[in-house]
C-alpha positions in Angstrom: 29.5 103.1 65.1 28.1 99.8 66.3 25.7 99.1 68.9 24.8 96.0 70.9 21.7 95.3 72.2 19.6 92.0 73.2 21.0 91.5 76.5 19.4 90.9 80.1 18.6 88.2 82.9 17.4 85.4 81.5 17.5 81.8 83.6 19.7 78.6 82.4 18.2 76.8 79.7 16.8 79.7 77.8 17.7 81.6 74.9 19.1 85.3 73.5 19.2 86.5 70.4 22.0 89.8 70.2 22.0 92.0 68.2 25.0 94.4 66.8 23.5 97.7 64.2 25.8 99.5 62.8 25.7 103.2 61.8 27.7 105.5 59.3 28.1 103.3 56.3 27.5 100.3 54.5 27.6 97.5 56.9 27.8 94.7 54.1 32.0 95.9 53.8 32.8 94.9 57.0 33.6 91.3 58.7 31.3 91.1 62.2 32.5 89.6 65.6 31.5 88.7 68.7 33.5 88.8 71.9 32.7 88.4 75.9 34.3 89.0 78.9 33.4 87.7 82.1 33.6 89.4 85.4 37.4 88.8 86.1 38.7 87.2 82.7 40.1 88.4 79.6 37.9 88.8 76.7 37.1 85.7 74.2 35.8 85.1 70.9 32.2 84.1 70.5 31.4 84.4 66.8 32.2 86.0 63.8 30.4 86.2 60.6 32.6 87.7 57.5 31.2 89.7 54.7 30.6 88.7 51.3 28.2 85.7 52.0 31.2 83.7 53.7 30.7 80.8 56.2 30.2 82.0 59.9 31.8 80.4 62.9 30.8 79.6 66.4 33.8 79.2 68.9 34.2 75.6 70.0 32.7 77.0 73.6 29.5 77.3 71.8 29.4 75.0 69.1 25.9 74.0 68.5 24.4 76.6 70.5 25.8 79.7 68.5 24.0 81.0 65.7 25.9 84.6 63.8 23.9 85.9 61.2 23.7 88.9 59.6 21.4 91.2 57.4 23.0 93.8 55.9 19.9 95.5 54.2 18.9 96.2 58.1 22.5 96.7 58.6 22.4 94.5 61.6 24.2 91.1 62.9 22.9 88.9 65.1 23.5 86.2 67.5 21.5 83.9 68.7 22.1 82.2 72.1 20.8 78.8 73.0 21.1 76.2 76.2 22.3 79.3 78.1 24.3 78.5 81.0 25.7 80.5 84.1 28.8 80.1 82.5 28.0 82.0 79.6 26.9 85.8 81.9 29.0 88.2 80.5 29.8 91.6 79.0 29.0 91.0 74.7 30.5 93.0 72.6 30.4 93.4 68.7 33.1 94.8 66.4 33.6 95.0 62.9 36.5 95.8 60.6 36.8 95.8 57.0 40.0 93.8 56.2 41.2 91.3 59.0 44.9 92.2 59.8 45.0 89.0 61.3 42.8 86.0 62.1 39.2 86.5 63.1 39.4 85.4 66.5 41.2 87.8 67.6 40.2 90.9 69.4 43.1 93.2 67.6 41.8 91.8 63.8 38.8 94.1 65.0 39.0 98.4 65.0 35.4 98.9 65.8 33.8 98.0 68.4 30.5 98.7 70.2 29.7 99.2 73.9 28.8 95.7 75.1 25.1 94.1 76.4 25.1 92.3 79.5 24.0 88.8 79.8 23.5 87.6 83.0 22.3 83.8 83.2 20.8 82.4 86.8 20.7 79.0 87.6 
């Protein structure tokens, strides 16, 4: 099981850090992601950090605000949020699969996922 947390009302310009815990096994087998959906739009890749001490990735969205990390002794991945803008209030959600079944950016590579943090940025 994997739960978000970390979300809440912040104003533009500040900052968020995420976080995803898993629960019921060793959280260092599984490839992390980060999704959101906006009130009204399809879900979209944030983030996704693989196992194994690979190379995380930011979506081009939030390139150089977006920081995935992870820290599988806590058995936790994070995200950290900077710049926030309206633009980025959302439903986040994590998910996590062991073996991609197709390419990490998309929401069906995933088969667990947690329940989602609301971010809500004001202007």
């Amino acid at each position: 099981q994997l739960q978000a947390s970390g979300g809440g009302l912040v104003q533009a310009g500040d900052s968020l850090r995420l976080s995803c815990a898993a629960s019921g096994g060793p959280f260092s087998n599984y490839n992390v992601g980060w999704f959101r959906q906006a009130p009204g739009k399809e879900r979209v890749f944030v983030a996704a950090v693989p196992r194994g001490g690979g190379t995380p990735y930011c979506a081009d969205s939030v390139k150089g605000r977006c920081t995935i990390s992870r820290d599988d002794a806590k058995n936790t991945v994070y995200l950290q949020m900077n710049s926030l803008s309206p633009e980025d209030t959302a439903v986040y959600y994590c998910a996590a699969v062991v073996r991609y079944s197709g390419t990490f950016n998309l929401g069906r590579s995933y088969d667990i996922w947690g329940q989602g943090t609301q971010v809500t940025v004001s202007s």
